[in-house]
C-alpha positions in Angstrom: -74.9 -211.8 42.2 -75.7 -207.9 42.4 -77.1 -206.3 39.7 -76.7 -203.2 37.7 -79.9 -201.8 36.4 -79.3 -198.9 33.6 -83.0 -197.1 33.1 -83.3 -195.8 29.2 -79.9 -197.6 28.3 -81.0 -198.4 24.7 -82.7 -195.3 24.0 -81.0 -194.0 21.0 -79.0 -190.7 22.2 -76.1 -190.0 23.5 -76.5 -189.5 27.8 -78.6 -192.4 27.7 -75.5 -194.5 25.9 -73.3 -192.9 28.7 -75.5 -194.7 31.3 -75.0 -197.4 29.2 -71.4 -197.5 29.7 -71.8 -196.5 33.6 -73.4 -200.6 33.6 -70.9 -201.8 32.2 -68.0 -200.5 33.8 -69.8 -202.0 36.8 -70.1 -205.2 34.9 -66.7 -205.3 33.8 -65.2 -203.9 36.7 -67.0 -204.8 39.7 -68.6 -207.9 38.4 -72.3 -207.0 38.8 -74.6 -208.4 36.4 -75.9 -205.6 33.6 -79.4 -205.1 33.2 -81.2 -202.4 30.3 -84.4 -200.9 31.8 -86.9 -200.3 29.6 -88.7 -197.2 29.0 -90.8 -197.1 26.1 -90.2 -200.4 24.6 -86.6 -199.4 23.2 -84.2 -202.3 22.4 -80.4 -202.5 21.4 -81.1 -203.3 17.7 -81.9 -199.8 16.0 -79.1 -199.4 14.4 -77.0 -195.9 15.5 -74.9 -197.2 18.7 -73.3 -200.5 19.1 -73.8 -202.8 22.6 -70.6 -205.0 23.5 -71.9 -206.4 25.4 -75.9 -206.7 24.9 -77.4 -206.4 28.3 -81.2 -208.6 28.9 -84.1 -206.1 29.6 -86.9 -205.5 32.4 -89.9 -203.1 31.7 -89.6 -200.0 33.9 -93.0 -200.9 35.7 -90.8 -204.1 37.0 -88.1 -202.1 38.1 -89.2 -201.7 41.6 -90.3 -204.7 42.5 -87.2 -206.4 41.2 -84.6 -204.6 42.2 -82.8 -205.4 45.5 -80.5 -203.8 48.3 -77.1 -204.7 46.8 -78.0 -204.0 43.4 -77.4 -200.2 41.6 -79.6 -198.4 39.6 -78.5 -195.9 37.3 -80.8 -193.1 36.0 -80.3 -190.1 34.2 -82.4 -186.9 35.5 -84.7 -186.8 32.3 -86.6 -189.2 34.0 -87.0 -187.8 37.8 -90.4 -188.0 37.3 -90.5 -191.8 37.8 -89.5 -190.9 41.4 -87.2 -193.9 41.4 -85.5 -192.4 44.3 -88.4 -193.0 46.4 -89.6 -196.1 45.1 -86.3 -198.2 43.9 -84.0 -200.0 46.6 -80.3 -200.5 46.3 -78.0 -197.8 46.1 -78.8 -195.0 43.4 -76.5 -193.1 41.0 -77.7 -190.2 38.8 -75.2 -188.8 36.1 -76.5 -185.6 35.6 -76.0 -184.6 31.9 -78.9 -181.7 32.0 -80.6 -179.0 33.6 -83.3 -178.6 31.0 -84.7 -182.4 30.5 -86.7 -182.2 33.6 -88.8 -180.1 36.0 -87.9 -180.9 39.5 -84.8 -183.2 39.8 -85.0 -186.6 41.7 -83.5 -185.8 44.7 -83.6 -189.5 46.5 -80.6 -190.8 44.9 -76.9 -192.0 46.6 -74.8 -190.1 44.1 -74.9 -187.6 41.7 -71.9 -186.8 39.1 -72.0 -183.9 36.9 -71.2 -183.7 33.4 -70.0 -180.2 33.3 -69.0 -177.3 35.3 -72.3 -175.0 35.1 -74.4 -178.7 35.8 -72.3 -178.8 38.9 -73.1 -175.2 39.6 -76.6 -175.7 38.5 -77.4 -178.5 40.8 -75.3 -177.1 43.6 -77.2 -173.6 43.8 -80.4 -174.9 43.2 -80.6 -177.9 45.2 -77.7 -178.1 47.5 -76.3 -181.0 45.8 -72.3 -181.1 45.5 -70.8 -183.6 42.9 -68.2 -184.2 40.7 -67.6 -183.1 37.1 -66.7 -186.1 34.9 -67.4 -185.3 31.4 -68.6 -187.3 28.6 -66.0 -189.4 26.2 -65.9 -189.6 22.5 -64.3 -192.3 19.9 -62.6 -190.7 17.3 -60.8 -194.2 16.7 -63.7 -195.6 15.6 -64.8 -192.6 13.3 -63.3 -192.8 9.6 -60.8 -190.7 8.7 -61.6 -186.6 7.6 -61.0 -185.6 4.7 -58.2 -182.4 4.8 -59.7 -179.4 5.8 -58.5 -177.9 2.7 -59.9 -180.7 0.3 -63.8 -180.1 1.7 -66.5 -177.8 0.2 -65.6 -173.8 0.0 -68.1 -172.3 2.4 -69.7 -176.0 3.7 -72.1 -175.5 6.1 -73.5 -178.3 8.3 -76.0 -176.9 11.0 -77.3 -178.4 14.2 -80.2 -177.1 15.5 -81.5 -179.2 18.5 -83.8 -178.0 21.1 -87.5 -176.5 21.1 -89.0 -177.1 17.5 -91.4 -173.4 17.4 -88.2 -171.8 18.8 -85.3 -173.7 17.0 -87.5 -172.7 13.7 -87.7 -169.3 14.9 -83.9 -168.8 15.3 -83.0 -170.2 12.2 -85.5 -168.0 10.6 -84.1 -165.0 11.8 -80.5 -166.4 11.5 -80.7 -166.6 7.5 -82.5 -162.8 7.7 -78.8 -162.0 9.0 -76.4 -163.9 7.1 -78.1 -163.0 3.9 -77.2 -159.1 4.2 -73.7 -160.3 3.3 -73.9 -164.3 1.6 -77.7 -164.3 0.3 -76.7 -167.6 -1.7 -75.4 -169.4 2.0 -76.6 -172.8 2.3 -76.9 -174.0 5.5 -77.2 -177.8 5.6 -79.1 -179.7 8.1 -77.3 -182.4 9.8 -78.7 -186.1 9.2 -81.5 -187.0 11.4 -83.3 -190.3 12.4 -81.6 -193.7 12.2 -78.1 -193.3 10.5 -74.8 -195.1 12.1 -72.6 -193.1 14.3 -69.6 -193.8 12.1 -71.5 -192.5 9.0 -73.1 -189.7 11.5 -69.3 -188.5 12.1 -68.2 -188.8 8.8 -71.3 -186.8 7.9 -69.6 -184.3 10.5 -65.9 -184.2 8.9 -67.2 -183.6 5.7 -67.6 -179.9 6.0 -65.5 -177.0 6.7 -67.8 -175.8 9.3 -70.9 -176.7 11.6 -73.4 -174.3 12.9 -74.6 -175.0 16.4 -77.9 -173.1 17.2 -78.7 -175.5 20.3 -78.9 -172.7 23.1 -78.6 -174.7 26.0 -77.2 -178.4 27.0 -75.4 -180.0 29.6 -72.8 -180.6 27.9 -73.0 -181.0 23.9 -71.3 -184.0 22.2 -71.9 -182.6 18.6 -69.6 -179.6 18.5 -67.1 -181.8 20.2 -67.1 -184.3 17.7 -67.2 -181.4 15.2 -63.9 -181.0 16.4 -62.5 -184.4 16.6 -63.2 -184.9 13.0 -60.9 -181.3 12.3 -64.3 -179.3 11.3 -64.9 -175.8 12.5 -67.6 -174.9 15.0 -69.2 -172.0 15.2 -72.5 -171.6 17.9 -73.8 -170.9 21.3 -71.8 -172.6 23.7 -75.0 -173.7 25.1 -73.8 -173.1 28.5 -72.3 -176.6 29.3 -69.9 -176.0 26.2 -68.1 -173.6 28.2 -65.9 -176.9 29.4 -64.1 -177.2 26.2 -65.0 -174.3 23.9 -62.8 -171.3 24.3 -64.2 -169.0 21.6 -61.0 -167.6 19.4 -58.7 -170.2 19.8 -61.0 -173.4 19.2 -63.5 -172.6 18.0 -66.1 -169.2 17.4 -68.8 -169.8 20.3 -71.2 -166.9 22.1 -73.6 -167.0 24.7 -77.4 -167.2 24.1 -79.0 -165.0 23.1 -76.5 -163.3 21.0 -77.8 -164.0 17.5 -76.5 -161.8 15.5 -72.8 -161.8 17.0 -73.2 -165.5 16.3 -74.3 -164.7 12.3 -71.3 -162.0 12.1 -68.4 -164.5 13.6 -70.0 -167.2 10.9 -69.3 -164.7 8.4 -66.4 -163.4 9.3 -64.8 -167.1 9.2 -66.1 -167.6 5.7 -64.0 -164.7 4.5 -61.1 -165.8 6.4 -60.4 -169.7 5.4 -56.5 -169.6 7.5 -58.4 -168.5 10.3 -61.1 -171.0 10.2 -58.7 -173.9 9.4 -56.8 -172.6 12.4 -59.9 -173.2 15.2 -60.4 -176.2 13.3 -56.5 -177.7 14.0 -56.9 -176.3 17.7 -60.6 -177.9 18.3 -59.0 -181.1 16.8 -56.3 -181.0 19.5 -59.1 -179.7 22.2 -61.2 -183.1 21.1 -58.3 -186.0 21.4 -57.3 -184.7 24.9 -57.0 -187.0 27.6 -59.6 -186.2 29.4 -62.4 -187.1 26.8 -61.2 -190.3 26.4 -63.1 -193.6 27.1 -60.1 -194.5 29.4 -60.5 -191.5 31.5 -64.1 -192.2 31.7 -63.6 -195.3 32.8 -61.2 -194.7 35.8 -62.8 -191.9 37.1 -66.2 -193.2 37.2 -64.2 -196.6 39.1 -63.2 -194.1 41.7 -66.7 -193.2 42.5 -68.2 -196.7 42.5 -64.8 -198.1 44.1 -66.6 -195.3 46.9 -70.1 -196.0 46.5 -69.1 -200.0 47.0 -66.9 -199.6 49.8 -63.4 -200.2 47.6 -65.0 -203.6 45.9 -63.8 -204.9 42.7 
């Protein structure tokens, strides 16, 4: 039987689950047998996503020795230094879900899928590299149920503030300096961090009026999206691979990095106008449940691509 072998598949974020999912829609789908590869001694047990089903694991060091000429490996680009391209048989898929989580991208693999518009662009101008665009999905069926946005805190704040620790403490340094020429007593909360649940993570999410994103740059950006699925309002940098879904003034109040203290003025702005904010937050609801973020759409379009890559087998 050919095998599927997914590289970081337990490690606890979210492109690593979607790689995840990639082995199993090959499992499921195509009938290949789902291996987890491990990186740093990760395994399926620490408690924020949940497996169905639980893949056995190999140690990354094994990888290349095991794997054979029918099997697939699937690797995101964070870790293109392993040079897996080079050194791994079998046919090679990268889901490209960044342009920051690596240096020099491994350019030795069969396929490469984008998960937004300025990856595609990113990886096409750089490195001559076409691909599709398939984003990520999200499960707002399995998230609990938001409170109204009426019923939540006056003035909740939750912010997210992922990247670069120096610089992240920098910004948000300099972003209370601004707000608190207008709202000196603004709390801004952080959002949970280290081993919580992804249900209690989203309900964490939907029980605010509003989340402050501060991450400048990502491929894509799953947070503010499930912001919006649980009806709060976002408010951030679009973080360039945002741009897919966030259309600042109708969904939600986003502005490109660096623009700090546009960003502190639109925050501010949607405090003092509540109908507004509950407005983005209806409309980023709707932007959020779409079709096309779906684990359904996921799940055909990447079966198109391996339906290609496998020459039509199922």
């Amino acid at each position: 039987m050919a095998r599927v072998f997914v590289v970081g598949a337990y490690i606890p974020n979210g492109g690593t689950l979607m790689a995840y999912h990639l082995g199993r829609i090959l499992q499921q789908d195509f009938g290949l047998e789902g291996w987890a590869v491990r990186v740093g001694g990760e395994s399926p047990d620490h408690g924020i996503f949940a497996y169905d089903p639980v893949f056995p694991s190999i140690d990354l060091d094994a990888l290349p020795a095991t794997i054979r000429d029918e099997d697939v490996l699937i690797a995101n680009p964070s870790f293109s230094a392993h040079c897996l391209g080079l050194r791994c048989a079998g046919r090679k898929v990268m889901y490209v879900q960044g342009f920051t989580t690596f240096d020099l991208l491994d350019g030795h693999f069969d396929l490469y899928v984008s998960v937004s518009r300025v990856v595609h662009d990113f990886i096409r101008n750089l490195y001559g590299i076409d691909s599709e665009v398939i984003p990520p999905f999200i499960r707002p069926d399995s998230f609990p149920t938001p409170p109204p946005w009426p019923d939540r805190p006056e003035g909740g704040v939750l912010l997210h503030n992922k990247g670069h620790g120096q610089r992240q403490t920098l910004l948000l340094e300099r972003f209370r300096q601004l707000v608190a020429r207008r709202r000196p007593g603004l709390v801004l909360e952080p959002l949970p961090q280290g081993k919580i649940r992804q249900p209690d993570f989203a309900a964490r999410l939907g029980q605010a009026r509003h989340l402050l994103s501060l991450c400048p740059a990502e491929g894509f950006g799953l947070i503010p999206l499930e912001a919006m699925a649980m009806g709060t309002t976002v408010i951030g940098f679009d973080a360039f691979g945002g741009r897919d879904y966030l259309r600042p003034g109708d969904n939600c109040e986003s502005v490109p990095w660096p623009r700090l203290e546009a960003l502190a003025d639109r925050l501010l702005d949607l405090l003092d106008q509540p109908e507004r904010a509950r407005t983005l937050a209806e409309r980023g609801r709707a932007t959020a449940l779409a079709d096309r973020f779906t684990p359904a759409h996921f799940r055909a379009a990447w079966g198109a691509q391996f339906e290609r890559l496998l020459g039509g087998r199922r």
